[in-house]
C-alpha positions in Angstrom: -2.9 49.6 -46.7 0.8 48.7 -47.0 0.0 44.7 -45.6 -2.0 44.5 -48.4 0.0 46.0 -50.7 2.8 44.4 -50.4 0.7 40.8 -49.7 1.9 38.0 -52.7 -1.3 37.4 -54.2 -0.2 34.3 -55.2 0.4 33.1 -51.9 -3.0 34.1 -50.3 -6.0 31.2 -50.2 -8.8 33.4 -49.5 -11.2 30.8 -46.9 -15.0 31.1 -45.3 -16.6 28.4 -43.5 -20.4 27.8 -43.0 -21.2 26.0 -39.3 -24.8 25.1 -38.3 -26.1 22.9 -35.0 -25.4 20.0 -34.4 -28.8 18.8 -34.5 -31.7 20.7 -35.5 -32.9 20.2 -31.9 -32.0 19.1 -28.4 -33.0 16.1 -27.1 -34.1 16.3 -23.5 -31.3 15.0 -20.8 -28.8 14.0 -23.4 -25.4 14.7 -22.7 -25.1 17.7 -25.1 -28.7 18.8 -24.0 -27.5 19.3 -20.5 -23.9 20.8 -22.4 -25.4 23.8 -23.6 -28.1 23.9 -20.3 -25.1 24.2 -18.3 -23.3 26.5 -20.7 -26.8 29.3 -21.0 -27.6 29.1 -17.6 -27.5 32.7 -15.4 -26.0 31.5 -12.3 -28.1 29.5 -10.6 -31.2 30.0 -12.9 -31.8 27.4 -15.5 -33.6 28.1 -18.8 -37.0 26.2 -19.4 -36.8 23.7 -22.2 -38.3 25.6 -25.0 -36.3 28.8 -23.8 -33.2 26.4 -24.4 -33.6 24.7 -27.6 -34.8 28.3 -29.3 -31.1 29.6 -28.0 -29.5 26.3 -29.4 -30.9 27.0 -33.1 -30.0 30.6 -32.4 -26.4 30.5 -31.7 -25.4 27.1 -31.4 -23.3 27.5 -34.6 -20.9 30.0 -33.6 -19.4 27.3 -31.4 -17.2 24.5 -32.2 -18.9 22.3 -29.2 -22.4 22.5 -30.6 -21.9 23.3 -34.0 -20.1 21.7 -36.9 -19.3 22.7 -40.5 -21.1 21.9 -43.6 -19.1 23.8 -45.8 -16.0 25.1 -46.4 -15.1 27.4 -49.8 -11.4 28.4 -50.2 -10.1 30.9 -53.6 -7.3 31.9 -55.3 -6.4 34.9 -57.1 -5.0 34.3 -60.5 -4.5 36.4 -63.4 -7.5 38.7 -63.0 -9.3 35.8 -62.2 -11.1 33.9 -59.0 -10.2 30.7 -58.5 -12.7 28.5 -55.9 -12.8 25.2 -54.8 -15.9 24.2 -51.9 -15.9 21.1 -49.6 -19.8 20.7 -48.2 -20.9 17.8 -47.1 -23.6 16.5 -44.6 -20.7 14.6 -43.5 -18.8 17.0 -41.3 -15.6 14.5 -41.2 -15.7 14.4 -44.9 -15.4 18.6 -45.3 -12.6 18.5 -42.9 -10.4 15.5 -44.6 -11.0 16.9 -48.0 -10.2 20.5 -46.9 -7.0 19.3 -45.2 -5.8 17.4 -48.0 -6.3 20.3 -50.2 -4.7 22.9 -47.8 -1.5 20.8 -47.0 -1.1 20.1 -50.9 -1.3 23.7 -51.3 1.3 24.6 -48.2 3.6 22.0 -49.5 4.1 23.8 -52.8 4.5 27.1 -51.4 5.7 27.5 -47.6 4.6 31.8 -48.2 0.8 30.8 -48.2 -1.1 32.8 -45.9 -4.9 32.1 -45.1 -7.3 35.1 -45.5 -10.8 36.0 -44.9 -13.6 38.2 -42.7 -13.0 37.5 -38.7 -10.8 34.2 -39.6 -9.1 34.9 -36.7 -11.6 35.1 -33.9 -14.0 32.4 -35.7 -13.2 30.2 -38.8 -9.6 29.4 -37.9 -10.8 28.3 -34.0 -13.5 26.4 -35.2 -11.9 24.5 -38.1 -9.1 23.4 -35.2 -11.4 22.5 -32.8 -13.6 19.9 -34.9 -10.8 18.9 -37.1 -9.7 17.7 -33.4 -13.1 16.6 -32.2 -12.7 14.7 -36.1 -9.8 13.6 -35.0 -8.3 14.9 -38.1 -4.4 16.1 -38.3 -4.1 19.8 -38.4 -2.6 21.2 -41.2 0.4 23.7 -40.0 -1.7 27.3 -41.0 -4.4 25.7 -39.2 -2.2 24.8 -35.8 -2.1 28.4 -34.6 -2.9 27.8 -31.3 0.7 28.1 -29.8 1.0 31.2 -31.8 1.0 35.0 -30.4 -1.0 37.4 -32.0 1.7 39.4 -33.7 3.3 35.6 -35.0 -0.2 34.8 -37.0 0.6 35.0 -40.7 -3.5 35.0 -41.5 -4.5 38.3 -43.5 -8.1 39.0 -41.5 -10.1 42.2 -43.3 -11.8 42.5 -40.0 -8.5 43.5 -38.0 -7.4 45.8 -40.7 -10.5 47.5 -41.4 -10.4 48.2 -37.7 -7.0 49.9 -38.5 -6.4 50.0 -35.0 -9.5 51.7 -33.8 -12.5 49.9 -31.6 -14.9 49.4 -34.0 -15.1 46.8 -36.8 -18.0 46.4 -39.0 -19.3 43.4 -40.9 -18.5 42.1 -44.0 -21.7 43.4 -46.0 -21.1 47.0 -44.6 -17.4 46.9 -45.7 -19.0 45.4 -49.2 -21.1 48.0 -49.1 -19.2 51.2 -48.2 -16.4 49.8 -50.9 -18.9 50.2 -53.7 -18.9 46.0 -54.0 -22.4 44.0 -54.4 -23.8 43.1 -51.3 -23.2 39.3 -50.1 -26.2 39.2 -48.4 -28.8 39.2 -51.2 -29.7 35.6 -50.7 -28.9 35.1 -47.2 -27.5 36.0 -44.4 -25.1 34.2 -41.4 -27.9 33.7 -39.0 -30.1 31.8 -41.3 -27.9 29.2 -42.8 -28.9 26.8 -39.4 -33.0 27.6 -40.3 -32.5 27.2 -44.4 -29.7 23.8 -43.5 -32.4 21.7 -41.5 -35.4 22.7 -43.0 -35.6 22.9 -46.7 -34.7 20.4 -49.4 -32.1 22.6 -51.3 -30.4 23.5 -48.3 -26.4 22.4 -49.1 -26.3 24.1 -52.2 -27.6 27.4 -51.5 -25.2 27.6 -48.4 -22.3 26.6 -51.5 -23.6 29.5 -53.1 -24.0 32.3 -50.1 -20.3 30.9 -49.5 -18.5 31.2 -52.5 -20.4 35.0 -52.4 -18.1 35.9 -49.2 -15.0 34.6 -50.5 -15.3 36.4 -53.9 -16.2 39.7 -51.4 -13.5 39.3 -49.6 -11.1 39.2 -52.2 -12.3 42.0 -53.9 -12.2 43.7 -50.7 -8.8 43.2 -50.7 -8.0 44.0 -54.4 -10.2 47.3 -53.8 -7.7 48.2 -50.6 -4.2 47.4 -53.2 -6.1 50.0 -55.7 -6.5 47.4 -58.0 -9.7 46.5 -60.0 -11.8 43.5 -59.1 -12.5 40.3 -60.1 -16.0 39.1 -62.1 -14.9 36.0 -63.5 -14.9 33.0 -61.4 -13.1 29.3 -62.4 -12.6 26.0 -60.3 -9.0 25.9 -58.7 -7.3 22.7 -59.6 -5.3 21.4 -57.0 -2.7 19.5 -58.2 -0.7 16.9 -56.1 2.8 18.4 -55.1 6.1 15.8 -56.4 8.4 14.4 -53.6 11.5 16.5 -54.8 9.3 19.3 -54.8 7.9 18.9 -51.8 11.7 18.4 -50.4 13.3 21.2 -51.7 10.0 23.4 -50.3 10.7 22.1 -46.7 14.1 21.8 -46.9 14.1 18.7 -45.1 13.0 14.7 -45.5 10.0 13.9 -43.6 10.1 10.6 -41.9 7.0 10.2 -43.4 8.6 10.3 -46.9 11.6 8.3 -46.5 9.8 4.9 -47.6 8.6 6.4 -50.6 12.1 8.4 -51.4 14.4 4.8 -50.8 11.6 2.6 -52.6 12.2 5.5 -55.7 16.0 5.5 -55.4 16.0 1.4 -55.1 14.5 1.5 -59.1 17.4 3.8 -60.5 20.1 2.4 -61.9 24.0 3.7 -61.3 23.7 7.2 -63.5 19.8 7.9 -62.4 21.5 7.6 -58.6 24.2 9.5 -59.2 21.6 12.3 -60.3 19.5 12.1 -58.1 22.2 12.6 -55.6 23.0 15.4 -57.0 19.7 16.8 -57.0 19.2 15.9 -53.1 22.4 17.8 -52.7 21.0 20.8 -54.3 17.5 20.4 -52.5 18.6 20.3 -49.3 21.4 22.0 -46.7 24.2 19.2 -45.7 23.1 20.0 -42.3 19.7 19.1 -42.4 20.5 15.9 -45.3 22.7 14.2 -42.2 
C-alpha cells in the first residue's frame, strides 16, 4: 500500500481504547435509565425493564453517552522495537487528563504525528472527543477532528485501507489472522471487556493486557502491509516533556499561553544571554508571525 509505505514511522502513535457502561446496571427512572429507554425504544413500543438493562450491558459501550473509557494504550515504533505507554483507570477523568497530556507532549515535538489504529475513525477518535468534553477536558488538536472532512483527516485507520475501496471490511482478528499474525483475541474479546470490567477482581489489568495485544497487532499489521518484518519486542515509551524553544520553533509561533513563562526566562538573562536568545527567537520564528 503506497499510504503506508511512504507513512514516517516515527511520526505514527499507534492508539486503542477500551470503553465499558457506565454502570454495571440501570437504575429504574433515573435520568440515564430513561436515556437509553428512549434511545432503544421501536417507535412507540417501549422495552420491559429487564429487556433494557440486558441491551445496556450489551452495547452500552460502543457509545460515548452511556459508556466511558477505562483504558487507553498508545505505541510507538522504534528501531525494530514497540514502544507502549497505557492510561487505565477506574477514574475515567484520570485516563483522559493523562492521555491528553501525553498526546499534546507528543504533538508539540513533532507537528507530522498522525494517530493510527483499527476503526479509529468511526469509534475511538469520536468517543475519546465526546467524554473528553463530557470530562470537560481540552482536546488535544489530533483529537479535534470534528470540523474536519474526510479526505482532511491525517489518522492512518487499517480498517479504511483494508477496505481498499471496496464494501466490506473485516475485523481486526481476521486481518490478524489472514496476515499470518497471532490472533488478539486469545484472552478476550471486545464484547466481554463490559462482563470481565464489573464482575471479576482482576478486571483493569487484563483489559491492559487484551489492549496493548491490539496495538502491537495493529502495528504489525502495518509493518506486514510496508513488507517489513514485525515487531516481538515490546518496551515502555518515555514521554519526555518538550522545551519552550522547542516547542516554539515546532509551531512556529508564541502561544499566549507561553508568553509568561518565555518573559519570566528572558527577565533572568543578562545582556549577552539576551542578545542570544534574540537571536535564537529570530531563527525560530518568521518576522511575520514574531510581530
Amino acid at each position: 500500500m503506497v499510504s503506508l509505505k511512504n507513512l514516517n514511522l516515527n511520526s505514527v502513535v499507534f492508539i486503542d481504547i477500551e470503553t465499558v457502561g457506565l454502570q454495571k446496571e440501570l437504575e429504574k427512572d433515573s435520568p440515564l435509565y430513561k436515556s437509553w429507554e428512549y434511545k432503544t425504544k421501536k417507535g412507540s413500543e417501549l422495552f420491559e425493564e429487564k429487556e433494557l438493562n440486558c441491551l445496556y450491558k450489551e452495547t452500552a459501550p460502543l457509545y460515548a453517552e452511556f459508556g466511558k473509557i477505562v483504558c487507553i494504550t498508545i505505541g510507538k515504533v522504534s528501531d525494530g522495537c514497540l514502544k507502549l505507554k497505557t492510561y487505565a483507570n477506574d477514574n475515567e477523568h484520570t485516563v483522559l487528563t493523562e492521555f491528553t497530556t501525553a498526546l499534546n507532549k507528543i504533538y508539540a515535538a513533532d507537528k507530522k504525528t498522525v494517530l493510527c489504529g483499527h476503526a479509529i475513525k468511526g469509534f475511538d477518535i469520536p468517543f475519546i472527543m465526546r467524554r473528553c468534553l463530557i470530562n470537560q477536558i481540552p482536546l488535544p488538536t489530533l483529537i479535534d477532528v470534528g470540523h474536519l472532512k474526510p479526505w482532511e483527516q491525517t489518522s492512518v485507520d487499517t480498517f479504511e485501507l483494508w477496505k481498499a475501496g471496496g464494501f466490506n471490511g473485516a475485523s481486526l482478528i481476521a486481518i490478524a489472522v489472514a496476515l499470518g499474525l497471532p490472533s488478539p483475541k486469545e484472552d478476550m474479546a471486545g464484547y466481554e471487556v463490559n462482563e470481565i470490567y464489573y464482575n471479576e477482581p482482576d478486571a483493569l489489568n487484563q483489559i491492559v493486557k487484551y489492549c496493548e495485544r491490539d496495538v502491537k497487532t495493529v502495528a504489525n499489521i502495518v509493518l506486514r502491509c510496508r513488507y517489513e518484518p514485525i515487531i516481538e519486542e515490546i518496551s515502555q515509551i518515555e514521554i519526555k516533556p518538550v522545551g519552550l524553544l522547542q516547542k516554539i520553533n515546532n509551531a512556529r509561533k508564541i502561544e499566549k499561553a507561553d508568553e509568561p513563562t518565555l518573559l519570566s526566562n528572558l527577565e533572568k538573562l543578562n545582556e549577552i544571554e539576551r542578545v542570544i536568545a534574540d537571536k535564537i527567537l529570530n531563527v525560530a520564528l518568521p518576522k511575520t508571525k514574531k510581530k
